[in-house]
C-alpha positions in Angstrom: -38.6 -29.5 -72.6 -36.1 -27.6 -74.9 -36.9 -23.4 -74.5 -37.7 -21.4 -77.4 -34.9 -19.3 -79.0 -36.2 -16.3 -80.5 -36.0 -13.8 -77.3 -32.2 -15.1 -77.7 -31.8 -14.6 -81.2 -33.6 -11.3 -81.0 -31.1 -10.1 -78.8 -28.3 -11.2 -80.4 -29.7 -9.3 -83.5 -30.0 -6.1 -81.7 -26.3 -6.6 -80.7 -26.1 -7.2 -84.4 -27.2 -4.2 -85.3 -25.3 -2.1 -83.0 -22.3 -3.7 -83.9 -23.1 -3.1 -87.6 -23.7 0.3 -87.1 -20.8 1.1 -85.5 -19.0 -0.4 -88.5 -20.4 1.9 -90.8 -23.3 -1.3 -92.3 -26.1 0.5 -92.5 -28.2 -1.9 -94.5 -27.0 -4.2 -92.7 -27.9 -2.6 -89.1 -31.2 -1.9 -90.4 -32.1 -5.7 -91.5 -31.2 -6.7 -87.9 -33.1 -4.1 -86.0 -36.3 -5.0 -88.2 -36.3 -8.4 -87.1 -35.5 -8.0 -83.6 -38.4 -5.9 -83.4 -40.5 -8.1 -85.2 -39.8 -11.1 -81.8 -40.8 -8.5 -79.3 -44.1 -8.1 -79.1 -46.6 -8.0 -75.7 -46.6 -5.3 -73.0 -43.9 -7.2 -71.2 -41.6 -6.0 -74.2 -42.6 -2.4 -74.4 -39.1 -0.5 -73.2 -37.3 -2.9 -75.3 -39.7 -2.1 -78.3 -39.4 1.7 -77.7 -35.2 0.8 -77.8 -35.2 -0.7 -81.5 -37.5 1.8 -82.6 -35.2 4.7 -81.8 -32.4 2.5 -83.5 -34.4 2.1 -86.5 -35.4 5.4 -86.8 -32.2 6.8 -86.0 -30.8 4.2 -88.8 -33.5 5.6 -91.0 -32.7 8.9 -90.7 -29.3 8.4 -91.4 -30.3 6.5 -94.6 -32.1 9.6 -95.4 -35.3 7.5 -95.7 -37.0 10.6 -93.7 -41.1 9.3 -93.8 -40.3 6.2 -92.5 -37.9 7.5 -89.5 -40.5 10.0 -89.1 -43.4 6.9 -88.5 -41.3 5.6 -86.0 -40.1 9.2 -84.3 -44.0 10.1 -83.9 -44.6 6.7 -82.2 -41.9 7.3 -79.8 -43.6 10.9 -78.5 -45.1 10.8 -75.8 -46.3 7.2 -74.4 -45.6 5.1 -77.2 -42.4 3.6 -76.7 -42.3 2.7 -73.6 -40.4 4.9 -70.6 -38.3 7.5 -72.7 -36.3 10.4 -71.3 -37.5 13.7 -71.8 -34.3 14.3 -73.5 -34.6 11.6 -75.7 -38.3 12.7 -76.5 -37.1 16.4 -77.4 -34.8 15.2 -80.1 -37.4 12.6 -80.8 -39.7 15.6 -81.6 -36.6 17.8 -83.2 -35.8 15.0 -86.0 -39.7 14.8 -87.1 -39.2 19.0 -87.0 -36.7 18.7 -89.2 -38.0 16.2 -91.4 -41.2 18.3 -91.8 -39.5 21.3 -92.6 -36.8 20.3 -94.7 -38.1 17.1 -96.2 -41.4 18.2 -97.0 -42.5 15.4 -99.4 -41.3 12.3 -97.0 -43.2 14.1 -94.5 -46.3 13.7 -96.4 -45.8 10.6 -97.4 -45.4 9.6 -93.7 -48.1 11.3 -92.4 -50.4 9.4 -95.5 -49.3 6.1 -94.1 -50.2 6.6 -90.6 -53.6 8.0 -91.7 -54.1 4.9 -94.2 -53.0 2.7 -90.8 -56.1 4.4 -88.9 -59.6 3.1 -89.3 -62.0 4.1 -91.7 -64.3 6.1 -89.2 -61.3 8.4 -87.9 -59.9 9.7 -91.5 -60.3 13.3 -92.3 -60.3 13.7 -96.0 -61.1 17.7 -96.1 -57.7 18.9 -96.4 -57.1 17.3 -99.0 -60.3 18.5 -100.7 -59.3 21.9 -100.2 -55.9 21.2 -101.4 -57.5 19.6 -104.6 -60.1 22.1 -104.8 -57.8 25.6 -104.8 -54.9 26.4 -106.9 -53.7 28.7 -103.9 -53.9 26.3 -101.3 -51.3 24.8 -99.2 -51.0 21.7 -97.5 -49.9 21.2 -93.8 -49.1 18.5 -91.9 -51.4 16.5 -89.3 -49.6 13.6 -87.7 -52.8 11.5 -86.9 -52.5 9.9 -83.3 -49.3 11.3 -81.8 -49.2 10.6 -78.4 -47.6 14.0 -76.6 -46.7 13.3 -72.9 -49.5 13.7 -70.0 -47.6 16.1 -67.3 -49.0 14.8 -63.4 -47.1 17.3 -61.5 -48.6 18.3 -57.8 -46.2 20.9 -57.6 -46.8 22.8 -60.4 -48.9 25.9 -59.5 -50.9 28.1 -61.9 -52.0 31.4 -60.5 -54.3 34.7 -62.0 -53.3 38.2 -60.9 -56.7 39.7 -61.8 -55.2 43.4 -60.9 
């Protein structure tokens, strides 16, 4: 019985990638984060899977290809990619900030694939009725599905002073 390879060349990919990155290859760092990802799959994998999706998106986002970094900074928030520091998940949430505010049209085209990834029953199409039904209107963005983190704290206390 010979093992299968791809956990192996998956990691030797992502060690790729870093090592491209670091040597200023960003197409190249990029191609070998995507298919490392694409090996891990399963809920044994999910920390490593959180991992190349903060390398891809940080690659992304230096590529200044803002709506796909955005896709995967929002599925990094909260539980999505695995266990992620809350450090990690506040710059996580600062970069789709910025790419909402500064890159306005990415951010719509970002937040249009993630609703065209959701099933038919949970799309919303009112906004953009409104949007095509009123000169005046404005459009905001609605990141469908993003996953903010749950706080279980016993020792957090909330108290009323009702004088």
């Amino acid at each position: 019985y010979q093992a299968n390879m791809t956990r192996k060349y998956a990691f030797h990919m992502l060690m790729a990638g870093h090592m491209f990155r670091s040597a200023n290859q960003p197409l190249h760092a990029f191609r070998c984060f995507a298919a490392s990802l694409n090996v891990y799959h399963g809920e044994r994998w999910n920390e490593l899977r959180g991992h190349l999706r903060s390398a891809l998106a940080a690659q992304l986002f230096g590529m200044d290809r803002f709506a796909l970094s955005m896709q995967f900074y929002c599925q990094l928030i909260g539980s999505g990619g695995g266990r992620v520091s809350t450090r990690s998940q506040a710059k996580f949430l600062n970069h789709v900030i910025s790419i909402c505010t500064e890159h306005k049209d990415a951010a719509f085209a970002a937040v249009d694939r993630m609703h065209s990834d959701e099933s038919p029953d949970q799309k919303d199409d009112s906004i953009d009725v409104v949007v095509n039904n009123f000169d005046q209107a404005t459009r905001q963005v609605e990141i469908p599905n993003i996953g903010f983190p749950r706080v279980v704290d016993g020792s957090i206390r909330i108290s009323v002073d009702n004088g």
